[in-house]
C-alpha positions in Angstrom: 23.4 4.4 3.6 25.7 2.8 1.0 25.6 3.6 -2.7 25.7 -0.1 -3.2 22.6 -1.0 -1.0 20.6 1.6 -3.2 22.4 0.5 -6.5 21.7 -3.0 -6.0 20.3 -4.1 -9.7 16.9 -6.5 -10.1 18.0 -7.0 -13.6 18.9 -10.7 -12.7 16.6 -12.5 -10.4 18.4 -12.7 -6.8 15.8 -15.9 -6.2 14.0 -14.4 -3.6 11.0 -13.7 -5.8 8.8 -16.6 -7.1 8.5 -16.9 -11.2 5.0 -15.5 -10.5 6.0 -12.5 -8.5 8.8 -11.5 -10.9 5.5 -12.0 -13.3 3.4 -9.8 -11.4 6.0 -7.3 -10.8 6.6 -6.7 -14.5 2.9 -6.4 -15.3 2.5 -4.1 -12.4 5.1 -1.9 -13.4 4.1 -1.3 -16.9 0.5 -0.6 -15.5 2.1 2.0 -13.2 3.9 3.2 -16.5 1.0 3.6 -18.2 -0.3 6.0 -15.6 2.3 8.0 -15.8 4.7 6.6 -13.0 8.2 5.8 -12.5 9.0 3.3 -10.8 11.4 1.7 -8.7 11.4 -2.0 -7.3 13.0 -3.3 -3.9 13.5 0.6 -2.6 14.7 0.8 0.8 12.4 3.2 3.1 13.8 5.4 6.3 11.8 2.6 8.5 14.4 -0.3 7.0 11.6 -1.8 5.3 12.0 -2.5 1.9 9.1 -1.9 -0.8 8.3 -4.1 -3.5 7.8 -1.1 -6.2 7.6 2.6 -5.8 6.1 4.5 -8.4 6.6 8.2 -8.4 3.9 10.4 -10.1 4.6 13.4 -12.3 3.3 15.8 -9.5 4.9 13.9 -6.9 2.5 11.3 -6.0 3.6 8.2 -4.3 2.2 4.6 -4.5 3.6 1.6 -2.8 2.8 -2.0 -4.5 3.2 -4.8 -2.1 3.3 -8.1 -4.4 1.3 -11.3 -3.4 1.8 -14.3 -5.1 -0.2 -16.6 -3.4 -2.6 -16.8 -0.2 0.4 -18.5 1.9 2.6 -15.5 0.4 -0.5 -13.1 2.3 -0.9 -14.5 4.9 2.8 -14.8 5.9 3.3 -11.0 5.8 2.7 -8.6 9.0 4.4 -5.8 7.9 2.8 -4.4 5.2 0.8 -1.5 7.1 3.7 0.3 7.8 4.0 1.0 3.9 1.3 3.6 4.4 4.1 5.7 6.4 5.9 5.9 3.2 3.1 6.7 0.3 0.2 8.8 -0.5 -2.1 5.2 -1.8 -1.1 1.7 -1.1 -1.4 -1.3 -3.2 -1.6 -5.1 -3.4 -0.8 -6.5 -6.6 -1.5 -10.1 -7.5 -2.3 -12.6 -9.9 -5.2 -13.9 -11.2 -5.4 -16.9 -9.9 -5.4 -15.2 -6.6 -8.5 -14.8 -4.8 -9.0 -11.4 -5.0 -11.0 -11.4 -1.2 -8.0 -11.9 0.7 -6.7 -8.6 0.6 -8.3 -5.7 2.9 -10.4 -3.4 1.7 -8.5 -0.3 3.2 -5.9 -0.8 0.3 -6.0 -0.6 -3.5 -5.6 -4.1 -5.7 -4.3 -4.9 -9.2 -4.2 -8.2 -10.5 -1.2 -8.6 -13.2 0.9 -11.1 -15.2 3.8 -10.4 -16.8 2.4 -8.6 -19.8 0.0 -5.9 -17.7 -1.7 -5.7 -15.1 -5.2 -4.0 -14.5 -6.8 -2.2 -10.9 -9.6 -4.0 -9.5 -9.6 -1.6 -6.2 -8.2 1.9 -5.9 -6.6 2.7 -2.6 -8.0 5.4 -0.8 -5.5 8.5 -0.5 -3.6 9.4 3.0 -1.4 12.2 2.1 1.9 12.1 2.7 3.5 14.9 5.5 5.6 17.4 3.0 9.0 16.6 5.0 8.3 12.8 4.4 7.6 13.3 0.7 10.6 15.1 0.2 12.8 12.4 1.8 11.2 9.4 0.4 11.4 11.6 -3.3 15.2 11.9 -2.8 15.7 8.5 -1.7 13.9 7.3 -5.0 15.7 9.9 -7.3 19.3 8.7 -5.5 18.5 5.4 -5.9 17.7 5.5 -9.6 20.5 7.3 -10.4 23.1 4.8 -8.4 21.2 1.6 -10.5 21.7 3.8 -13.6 25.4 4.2 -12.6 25.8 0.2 -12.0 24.4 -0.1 -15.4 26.1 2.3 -17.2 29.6 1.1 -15.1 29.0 -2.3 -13.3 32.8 -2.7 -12.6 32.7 1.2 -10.8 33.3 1.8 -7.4 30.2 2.6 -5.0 31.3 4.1 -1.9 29.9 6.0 1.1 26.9 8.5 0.1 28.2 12.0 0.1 
């Protein structure tokens, strides 16, 4: 995988997310902060999928958020089981004007805006396999450090991954 694809910075908007998604994402992540977490948004997984947020844990817990911005926004999406592949507890964060009985029961909830967010629902835990944790850890650490990189040097070159 490119540098650049992991790099890619969510500092600006790229008008794929709604006002209210950017909203809940922001509210979300300092939740996930407040916990403890690091997090990540738009990380690409080994499947090709790409995940919302990632927050990474202190003892290496991992937690997939899958934002929801509406019902149509729900109900659109088919491919948000195979996010429990790539996490230890999965998530649906949304806002409040949401109806919180959409979203199954076999995943956590937190309704957000963009100043916090709070859980309504934990997720129940499916442990991760330790080979998959390691390789989902890595991609998260080599991602953050190539977004770091773009921000410390946006006009550096981003080749091949060594």
């Amino acid at each position: 995988m490119r540098l650049d694809a992991l790099a890619a910075p969510r500092v600006v908007p790229d008008r794929r997310q709604s006002p209210t998604a950017l909203a809940v994402a922001r509210g979300t992540t300092r939740l996930l902060c407040s916990l403890g977490f690091a997090t990540i948004g738009e990380l690409p997984l080994a499947s090709g999928r790409r995940a919302d947020l990632v927050g990474l844990g202190g003892r290496g817990d991992v937690w997939i958020v899958e934002i929801k911005s509406s019902i149509e926004d729900f109900r659109a999406d088919h491919k948000w089981p195979d996010y429990r592949l790539h996490c230890d507890r999965l998530f649906f964060a949304t806002a409040p004007c949401v109806p919180p009985q959409i979203f199954p029961c076999d995943a956590g909830l937190i309704v957000a805006d963009a100043f916090g967010a709070a859980v309504l629902r934990e997720a129940p835990e499916h442990r991760l396999a330790a080979a998959t944790r390691k390789s989902l850890v890595l991609r998260f650490a080599h991602a953050a450090a190539a977004r770091l990189q773009v921000a410390v040097d946006p006009a550096g070159a981003y080749g091949e991954a060594p």
